[in-house]
MIMI-968373 format. One line per 3 residues: their letters; for each residue z, y, x of C-alpha. Coordinates in pm, whole numbers, padded with zeros to 5 digits. Layout:
# residues N
A> Z/Y/X ~ ...
END
This chain:
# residues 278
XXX> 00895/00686/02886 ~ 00745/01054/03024 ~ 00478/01190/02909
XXX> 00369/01153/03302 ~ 00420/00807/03321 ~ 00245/00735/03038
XXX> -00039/00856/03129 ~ -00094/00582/03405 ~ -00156/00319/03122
XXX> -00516/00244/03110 ~ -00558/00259/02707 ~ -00463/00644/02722
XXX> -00780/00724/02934 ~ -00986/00823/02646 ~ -01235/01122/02661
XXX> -00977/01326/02445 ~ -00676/01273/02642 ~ -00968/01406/02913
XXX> -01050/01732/02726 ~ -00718/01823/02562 ~ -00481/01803/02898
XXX> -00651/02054/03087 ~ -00587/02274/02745 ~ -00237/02190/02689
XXX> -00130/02239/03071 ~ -00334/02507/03178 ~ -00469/02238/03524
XXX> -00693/01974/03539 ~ -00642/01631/03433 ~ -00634/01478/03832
XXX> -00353/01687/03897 ~ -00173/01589/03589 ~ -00284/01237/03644
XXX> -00088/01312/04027 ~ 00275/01441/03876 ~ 00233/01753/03689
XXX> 00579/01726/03585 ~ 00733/01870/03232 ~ 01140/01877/03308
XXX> 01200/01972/02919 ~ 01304/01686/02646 ~ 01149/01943/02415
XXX> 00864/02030/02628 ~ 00806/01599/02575 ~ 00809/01593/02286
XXX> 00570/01855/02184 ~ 00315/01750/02411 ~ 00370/01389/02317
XXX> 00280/01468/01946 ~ -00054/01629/02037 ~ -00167/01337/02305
XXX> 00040/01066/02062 ~ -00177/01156/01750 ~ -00520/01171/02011
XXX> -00468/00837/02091 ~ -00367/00683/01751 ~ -00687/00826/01648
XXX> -00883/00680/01893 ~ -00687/00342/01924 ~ -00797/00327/01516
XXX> -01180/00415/01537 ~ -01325/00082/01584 ~ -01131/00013/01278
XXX> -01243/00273/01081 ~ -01321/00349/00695 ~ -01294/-00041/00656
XXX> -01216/-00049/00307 ~ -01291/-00436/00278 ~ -00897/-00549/00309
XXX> -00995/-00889/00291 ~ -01237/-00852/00596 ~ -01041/-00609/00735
XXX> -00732/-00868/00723 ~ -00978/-01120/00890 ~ -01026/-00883/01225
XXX> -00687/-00832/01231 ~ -00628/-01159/01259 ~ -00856/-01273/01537
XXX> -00743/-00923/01728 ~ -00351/-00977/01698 ~ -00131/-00902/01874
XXX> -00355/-00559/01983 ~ -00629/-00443/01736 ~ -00595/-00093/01881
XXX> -00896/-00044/02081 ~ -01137/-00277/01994 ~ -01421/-00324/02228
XXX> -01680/-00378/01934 ~ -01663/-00135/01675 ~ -01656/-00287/01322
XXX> -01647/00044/01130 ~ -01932/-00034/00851 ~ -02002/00351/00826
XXX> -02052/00435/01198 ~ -02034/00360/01532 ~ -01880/00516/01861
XXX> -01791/00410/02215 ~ -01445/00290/02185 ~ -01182/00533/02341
XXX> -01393/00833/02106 ~ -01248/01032/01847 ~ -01293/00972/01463
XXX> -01389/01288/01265 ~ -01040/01349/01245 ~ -00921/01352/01588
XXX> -01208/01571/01677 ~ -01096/01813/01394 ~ -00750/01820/01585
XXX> -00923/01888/01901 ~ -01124/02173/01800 ~ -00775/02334/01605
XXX> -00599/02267/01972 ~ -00849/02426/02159 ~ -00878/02737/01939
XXX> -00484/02768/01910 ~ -00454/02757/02349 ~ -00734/03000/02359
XXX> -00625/03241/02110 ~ -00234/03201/02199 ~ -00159/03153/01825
XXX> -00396/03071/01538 ~ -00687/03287/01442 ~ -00845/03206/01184
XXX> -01194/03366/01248 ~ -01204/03186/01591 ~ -01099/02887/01409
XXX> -01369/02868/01161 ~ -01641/02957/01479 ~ -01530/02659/01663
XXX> -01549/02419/01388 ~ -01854/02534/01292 ~ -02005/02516/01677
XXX> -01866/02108/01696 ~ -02003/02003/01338 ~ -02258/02217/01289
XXX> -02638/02208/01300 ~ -02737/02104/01702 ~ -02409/01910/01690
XXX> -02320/01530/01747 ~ -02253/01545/01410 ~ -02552/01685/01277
XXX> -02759/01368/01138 ~ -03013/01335/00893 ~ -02763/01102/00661
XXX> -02476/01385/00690 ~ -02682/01659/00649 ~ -02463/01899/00427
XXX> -02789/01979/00231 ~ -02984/01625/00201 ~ -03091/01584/-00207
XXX> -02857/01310/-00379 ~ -03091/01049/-00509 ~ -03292/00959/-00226
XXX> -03331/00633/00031 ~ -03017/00501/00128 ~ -02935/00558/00412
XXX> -02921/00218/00636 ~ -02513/00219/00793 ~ -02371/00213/00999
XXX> -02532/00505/01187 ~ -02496/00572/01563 ~ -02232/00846/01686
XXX> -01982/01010/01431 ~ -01987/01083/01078 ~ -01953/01418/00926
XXX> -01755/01364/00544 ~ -01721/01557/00281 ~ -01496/01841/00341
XXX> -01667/01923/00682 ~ -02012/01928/00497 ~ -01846/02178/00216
XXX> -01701/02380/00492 ~ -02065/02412/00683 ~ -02208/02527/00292
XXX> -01951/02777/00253 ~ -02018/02947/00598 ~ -02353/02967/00510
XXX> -02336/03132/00228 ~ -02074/03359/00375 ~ -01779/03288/00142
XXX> -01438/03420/00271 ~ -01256/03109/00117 ~ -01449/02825/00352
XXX> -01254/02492/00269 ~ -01378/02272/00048 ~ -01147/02302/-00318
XXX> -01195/01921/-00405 ~ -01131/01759/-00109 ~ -00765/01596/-00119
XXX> -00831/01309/00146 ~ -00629/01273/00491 ~ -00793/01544/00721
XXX> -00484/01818/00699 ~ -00248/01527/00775 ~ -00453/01411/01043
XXX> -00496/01694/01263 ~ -00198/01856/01218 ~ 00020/01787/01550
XXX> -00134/02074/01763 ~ -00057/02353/01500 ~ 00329/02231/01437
XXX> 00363/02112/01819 ~ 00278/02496/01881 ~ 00507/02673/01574
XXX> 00784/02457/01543 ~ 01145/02616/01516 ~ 00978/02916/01418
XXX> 00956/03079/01062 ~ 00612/03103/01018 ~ 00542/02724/01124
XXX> 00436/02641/00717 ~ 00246/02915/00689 ~ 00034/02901/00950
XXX> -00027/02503/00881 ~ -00100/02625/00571 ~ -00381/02882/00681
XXX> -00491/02642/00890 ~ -00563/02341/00666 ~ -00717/02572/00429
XXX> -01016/02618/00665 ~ -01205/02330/00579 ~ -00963/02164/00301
XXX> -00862/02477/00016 ~ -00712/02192/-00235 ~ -00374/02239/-00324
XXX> -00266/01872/-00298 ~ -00407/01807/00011 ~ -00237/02147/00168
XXX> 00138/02011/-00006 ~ 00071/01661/00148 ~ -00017/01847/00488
XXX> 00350/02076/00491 ~ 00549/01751/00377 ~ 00383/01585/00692
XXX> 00443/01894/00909 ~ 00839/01903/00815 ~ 00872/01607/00917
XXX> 00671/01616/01280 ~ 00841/01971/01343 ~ 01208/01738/01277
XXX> 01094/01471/01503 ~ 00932/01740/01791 ~ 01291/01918/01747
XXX> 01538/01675/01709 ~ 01398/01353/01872 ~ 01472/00991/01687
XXX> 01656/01042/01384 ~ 01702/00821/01084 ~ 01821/01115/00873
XXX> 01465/01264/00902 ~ 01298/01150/00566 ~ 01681/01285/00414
XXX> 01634/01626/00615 ~ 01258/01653/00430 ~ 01397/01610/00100
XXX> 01658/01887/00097 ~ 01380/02088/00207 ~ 01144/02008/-00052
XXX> 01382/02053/-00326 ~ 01535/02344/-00200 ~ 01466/02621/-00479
XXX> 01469/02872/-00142 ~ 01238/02657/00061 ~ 01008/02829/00327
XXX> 00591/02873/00228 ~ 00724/02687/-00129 ~ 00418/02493/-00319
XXX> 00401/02425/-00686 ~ 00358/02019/-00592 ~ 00646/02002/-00366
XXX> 00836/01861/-00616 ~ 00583/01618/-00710 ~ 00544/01476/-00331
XXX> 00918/01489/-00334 ~ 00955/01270/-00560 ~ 00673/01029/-00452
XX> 00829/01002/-00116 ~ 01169/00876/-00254
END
């Protein structure tokens, strides 16, 4: 299926989809929704990672952060054979209309944004934008995920209404304000890099400097070694797929790469997730 056709299925309509295809295509989103056509497999494929990844996201958010399995089996179960979507959220953290982005597609928005305005990544404009969508006047800026609320007080009563600003967004919104150079947060590990990744590879892949500028990237809110090795394993793999198209040879392809002792933007862990993957 196109990336054209696709969009005439109702369940891709969500306010991202919205926002990011005027960004990625340079027109608006009616005359995209009338044919804008992209002749290139490639072309697809890259476009199809950014949008694909958008709509995961959103697909997921009523489902979100339910860490309950048992429960979480239970919704499942009534929802089958499509949980994606949900009308009613059941995230026990926060709620959002359904079709809206979890902190994590919004993350990949703002990094998609900055990298079509730019033409490549810039860091500086980068950390601006992020701040702008999290920061203080934001969405995201609520009394419970205020980066500077004193531990020990009332709990706060969840789920909240609109979208929750975690931990390695609050440490990044700390380290601005205090001016550090180094703004990611150095003990976050969690998902983020992962997450928001297919607009950075989508734009770099085939060339050389595709790890490193993941790398630079990811670092912006999440400076934790772990997390940054996860985020390149991920990225080898999406740059394959975005590439090469189906192939069951992928996770193989990975591998050579991670144990190669000449490996591009090489990471003391790679080894480690290496071997964890097998």
């Amino acid at each position: 299926m196109s990336l054209v056709t696709s969009l005439s299925i109702p369940w891709i309509r969500s306010p991202f989809v919205r926002r990011i295809v005027p960004v990625i295509y340079g027109c608006t989103y009616t005359r995209v929704w009338r044919g804008c056509k992209m002749a290139l497999t490639l072309a697809d494929r890259i476009v199809g990672a950014i949008i694909g990844a958008a709509v995961a996201d959103a697909a997921a958010q009523p489902l979100h952060w339910i860490y309950d399995l048992q429960k979480l089996r239970a919704i499942l179960s009534e929802e089958e054979p499509c949980p994606e979507f949900r009308p009613q959220s059941a995230n026990p953290f926060y709620r959002r209309e359904t079709g809206q982005q979890t902190c994590y597609g919004d993350q990949a928005y703002v990094l998609l944004e900055s990298l079509c305005e730019c033409g490549g990544l810039n860091l500086d404009d980068l950390k601006q934008r992020t701040y702008k969508f999290f920061g203080p006047g934001s969405e995201y800026d609520t009394p419970v995920n205020d980066p500077y609320r004193p531990k020990g007080g009332p709990r706060a009563q969840l789920p909240i209404e609109g979208p929750w600003r975690h931990a390695s967004l609050k440490s990044f919104l700390k380290n601005v304000d205090t001016g550090k150079a180094e703004t990611g947060c150095d003990v976050d590990n969690q998902i983020d890099g992962i997450t928001k990744l297919a607009p950075i590879v989508a734009l770099y892949a085939g060339k050389p400097e595709m790890l490193e500028r993941v790398e630079d990237a990811i670092r912006v809110t999440q400076n934790n070694d772990m997390c940054v090795t996860e985020t390149l394993a991920a990225a080898r793999f999406l740059e394959h797929y975005i590439l090469n198209g189906p192939d069951p040879n992928a996770l193989d392809s990975v591998l050579e790469q991670l144990n190669d002792p000449n490996r591009k933007n090489p990471q003391d862990l790679d080894r480690a997730v290496a071997t964890f993957t097998k």
